[in-house]
C-alpha positions in Angstrom: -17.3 0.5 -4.5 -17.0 3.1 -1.7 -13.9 2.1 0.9 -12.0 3.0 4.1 -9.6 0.9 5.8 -7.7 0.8 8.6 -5.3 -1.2 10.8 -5.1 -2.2 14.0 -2.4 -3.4 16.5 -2.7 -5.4 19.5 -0.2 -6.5 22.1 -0.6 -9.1 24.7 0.8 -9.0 28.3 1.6 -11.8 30.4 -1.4 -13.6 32.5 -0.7 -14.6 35.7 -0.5 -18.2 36.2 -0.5 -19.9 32.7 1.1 -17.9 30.1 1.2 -17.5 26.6 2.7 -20.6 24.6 4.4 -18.5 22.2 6.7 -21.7 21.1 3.1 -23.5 20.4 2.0 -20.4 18.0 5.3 -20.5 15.9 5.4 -24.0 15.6 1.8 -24.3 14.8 -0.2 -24.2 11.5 -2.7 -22.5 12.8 -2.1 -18.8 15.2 -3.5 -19.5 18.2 -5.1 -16.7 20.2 -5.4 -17.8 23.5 -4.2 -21.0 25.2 -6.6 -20.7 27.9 -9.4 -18.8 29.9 -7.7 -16.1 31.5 -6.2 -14.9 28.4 -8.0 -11.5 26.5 -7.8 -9.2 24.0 -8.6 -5.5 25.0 -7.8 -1.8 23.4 -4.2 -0.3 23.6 -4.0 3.6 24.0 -0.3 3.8 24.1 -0.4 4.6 20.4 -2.7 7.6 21.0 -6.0 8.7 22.0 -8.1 7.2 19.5 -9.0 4.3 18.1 -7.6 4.9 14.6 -4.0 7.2 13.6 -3.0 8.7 10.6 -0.7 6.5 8.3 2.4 8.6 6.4 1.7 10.7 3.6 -1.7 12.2 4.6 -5.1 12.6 2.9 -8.5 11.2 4.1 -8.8 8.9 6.6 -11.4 7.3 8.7 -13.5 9.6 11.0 -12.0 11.1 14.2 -12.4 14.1 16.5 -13.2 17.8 15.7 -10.3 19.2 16.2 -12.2 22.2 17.9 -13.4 19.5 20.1 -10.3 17.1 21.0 -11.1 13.6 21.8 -9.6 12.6 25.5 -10.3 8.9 26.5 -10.6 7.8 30.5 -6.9 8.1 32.1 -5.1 10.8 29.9 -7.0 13.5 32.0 -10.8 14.8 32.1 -11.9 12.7 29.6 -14.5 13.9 26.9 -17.4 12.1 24.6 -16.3 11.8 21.2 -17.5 15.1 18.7 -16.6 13.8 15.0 -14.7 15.5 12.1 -17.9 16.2 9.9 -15.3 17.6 7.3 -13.9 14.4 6.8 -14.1 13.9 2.8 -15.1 10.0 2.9 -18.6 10.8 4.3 -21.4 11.0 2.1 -23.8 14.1 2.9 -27.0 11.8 3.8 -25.3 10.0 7.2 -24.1 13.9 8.0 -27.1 15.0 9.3 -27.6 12.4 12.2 -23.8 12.7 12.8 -24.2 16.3 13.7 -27.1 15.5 15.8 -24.6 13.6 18.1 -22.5 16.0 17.9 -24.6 18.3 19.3 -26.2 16.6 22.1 -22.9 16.0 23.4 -21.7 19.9 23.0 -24.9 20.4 25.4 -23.6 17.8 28.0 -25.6 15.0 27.3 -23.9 11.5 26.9 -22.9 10.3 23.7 -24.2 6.8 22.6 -22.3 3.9 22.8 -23.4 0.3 22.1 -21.8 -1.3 24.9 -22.6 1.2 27.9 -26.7 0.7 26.6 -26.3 -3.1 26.5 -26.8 -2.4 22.4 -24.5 -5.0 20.2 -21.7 -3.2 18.7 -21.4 -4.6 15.3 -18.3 -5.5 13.3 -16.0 -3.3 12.8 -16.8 -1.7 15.9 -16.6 -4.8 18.3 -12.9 -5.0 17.7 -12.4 -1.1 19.1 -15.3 -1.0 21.5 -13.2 -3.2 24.1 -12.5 -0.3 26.2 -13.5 -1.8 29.8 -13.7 -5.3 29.3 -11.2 -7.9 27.0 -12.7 -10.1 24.0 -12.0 -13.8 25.1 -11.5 -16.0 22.0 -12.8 -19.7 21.8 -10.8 -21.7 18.9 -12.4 -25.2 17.3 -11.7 -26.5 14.1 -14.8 -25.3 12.6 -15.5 -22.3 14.3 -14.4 -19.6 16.4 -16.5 -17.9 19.0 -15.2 -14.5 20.6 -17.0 -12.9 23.7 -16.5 -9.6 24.9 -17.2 -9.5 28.9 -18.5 -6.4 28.9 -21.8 -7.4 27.4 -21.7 -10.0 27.4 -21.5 -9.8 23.3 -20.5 -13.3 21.1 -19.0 -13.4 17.4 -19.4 -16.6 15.5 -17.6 -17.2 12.8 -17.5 -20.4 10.3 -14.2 -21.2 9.0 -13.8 -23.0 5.3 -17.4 -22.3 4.4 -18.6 -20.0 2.1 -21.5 -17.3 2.9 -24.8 -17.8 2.7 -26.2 -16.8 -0.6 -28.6 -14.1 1.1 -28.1 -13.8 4.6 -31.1 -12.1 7.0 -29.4 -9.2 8.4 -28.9 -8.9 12.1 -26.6 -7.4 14.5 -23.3 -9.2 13.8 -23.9 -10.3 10.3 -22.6 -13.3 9.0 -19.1 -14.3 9.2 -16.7 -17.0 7.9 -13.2 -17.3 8.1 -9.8 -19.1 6.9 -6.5 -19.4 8.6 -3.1 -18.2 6.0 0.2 -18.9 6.2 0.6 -20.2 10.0 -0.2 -16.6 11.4 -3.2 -14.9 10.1 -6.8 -15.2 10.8 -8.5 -13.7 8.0 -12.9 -13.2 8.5 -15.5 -11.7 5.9 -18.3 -10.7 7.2 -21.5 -9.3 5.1 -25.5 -9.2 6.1 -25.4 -6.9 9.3 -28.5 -4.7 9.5 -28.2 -0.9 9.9 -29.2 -0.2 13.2 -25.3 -0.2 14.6 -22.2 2.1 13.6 -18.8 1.7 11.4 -17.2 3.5 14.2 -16.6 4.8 17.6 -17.8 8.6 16.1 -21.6 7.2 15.0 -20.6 7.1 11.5 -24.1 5.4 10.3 -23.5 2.3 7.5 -25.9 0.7 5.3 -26.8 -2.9 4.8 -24.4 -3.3 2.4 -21.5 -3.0 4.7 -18.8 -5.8 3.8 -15.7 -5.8 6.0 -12.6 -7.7 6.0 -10.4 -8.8 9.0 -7.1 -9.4 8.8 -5.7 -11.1 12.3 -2.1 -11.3 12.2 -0.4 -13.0 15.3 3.3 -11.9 16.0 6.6 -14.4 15.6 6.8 -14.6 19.4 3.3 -14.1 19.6 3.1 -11.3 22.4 1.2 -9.1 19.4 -1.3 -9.2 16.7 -1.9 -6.5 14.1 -5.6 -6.3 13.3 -6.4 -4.9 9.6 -9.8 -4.0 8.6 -11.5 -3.2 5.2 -14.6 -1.8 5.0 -16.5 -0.9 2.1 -20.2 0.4 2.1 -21.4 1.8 -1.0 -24.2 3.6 0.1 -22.7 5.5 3.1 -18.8 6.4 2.5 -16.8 7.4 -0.2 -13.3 5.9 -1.4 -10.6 7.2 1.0 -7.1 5.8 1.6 -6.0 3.1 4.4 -5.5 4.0 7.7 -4.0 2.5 10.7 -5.2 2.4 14.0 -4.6 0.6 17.0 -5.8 -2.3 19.8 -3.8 -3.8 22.4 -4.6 -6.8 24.5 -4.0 -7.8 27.8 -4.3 -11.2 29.8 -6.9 -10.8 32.7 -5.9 -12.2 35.6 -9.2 -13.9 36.7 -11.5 -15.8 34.3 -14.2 -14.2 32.3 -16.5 -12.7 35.3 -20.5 -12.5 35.1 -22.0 -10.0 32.4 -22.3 -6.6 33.3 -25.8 -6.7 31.1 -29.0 -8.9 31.9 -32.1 -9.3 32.2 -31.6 -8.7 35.8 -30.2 -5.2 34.7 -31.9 -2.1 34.8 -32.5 -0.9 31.5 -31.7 -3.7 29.9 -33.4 -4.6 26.8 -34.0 -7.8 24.3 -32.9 -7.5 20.8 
């Protein structure tokens, strides 16, 4: 099986009003996410400009930036569309093509895709590092958890205790089911998305046979939660070592606001 990983942190800050109940989380069974409305989950570039950093000892890793073409995100200066690493060993030579394509409509000054700013879903792994503007809410109930992300709005449902379909239709988000471990970790499997989104923030193209493997991990004093992904797709990435990266979450101070997309939207479109 072809396989990358990477890991990803996230940190919470304090809401205004209600606050964390980090007693609750450490005394619970179950890691709970949020304790109420106001609480989200949104990227952390304190670690670095991108979405994923190298671990210690080097080799391959998952895709980032050309190097000729360095990737700066809103707030550490002009910022820049994302031009990937084509030399990056884990990509097989078929998804390289359309790869460079993006690359170069960006090197002309056009604006590189991403899901969220078209009103496009983003897919799994890339809704967890596609929260750039907005925060993922998450919705706990005993038999399922549903995360939004504002900014679309896009929802994530995922079954917990169940077992996957035995062949699910592909669509955007797949299908997902989930378990809780040891008091502190959400752990979600998610197979069946189609191919029309992207493993990453750099338009690395994935087939249907995408499987990936969340590992949520909430903090003792639950102010944090490191994020682990697996993803293995034999038909569009070879094996490469694990790789951190990092999230970080804040609390909004205001409820979840109206969707930015719509059918009252211009350019919006059904999918």
């Amino acid at each position: 099986m072809s396989k990358f990983a990477l890991t990803c942190l996230m940190a919470v800050l304090s809401t205004t009003g209600s606050g964390f109940a980090a007693d609750a989380v450490r005394n619970s069974a179950i890691p709970m996410f949020a304790t109420d409305d106001k609480t989200g989950w949104q990227l952390d570039r304190t670690f670095g400009v991108d979405d994923l950093i190298a671990v210690p000892g080097g080799g391959p890793g998952p895709i980032t930036f050309d190097k000729a073409h360095p990737y700066v995100p809103p707030g550490r200066g002009v910022p820049t569309y994302r031009v990937a690493d084509l030399s990056n060993p884990i990509l097989q030579d078929w998804v390289k093509p359309a790869m460079k394509k993006a690359n170069d409509e960006v090197l002309a000054g056009g604006v590189a895709y991403r899901a969220h700013e078209r009103c496009w879903p983003a897919g799994v792994p890339t809704f967890d590092t596609d929260v750039v503007g907005a925060p993922l809410f998450i919705y706990q109930r005993p038999n399922e958890i549903t995360v939004i992300m504002e900014a679309g709005p896009e929802v994530r449902h995922i079954y917990l205790n169940v077992p996957h379909s035995e062949n699910p239709k592909p669509s955007w988000y797949g299908e997902s089911v989930g378990h809780y471990e040891g008091g502190d970790t959400l752990v979600i499997d998610t197979i069946g998305q189609n191919d029309r989104t992207f493993a990453d923030n750099y338009r690395t193209p994935h087939t249907t046979q995408m499987h990936v493997t969340e590992r949520w991990k909430l903090s003792a004093d639950g102010n944090s939660v490191d994020v682990s992904v697996d993803v293995e797709d034999p038909g569009g990435l070879y094996n490469a070592l694990p790789r951190p990266a990092a999230l970080a979450a804040h609390a909004a101070a205001n409820p979840r606001r109206s969707p930015l997309c719509g059918e009252q939207q211009p350019g919006f479109r059904r999918v």
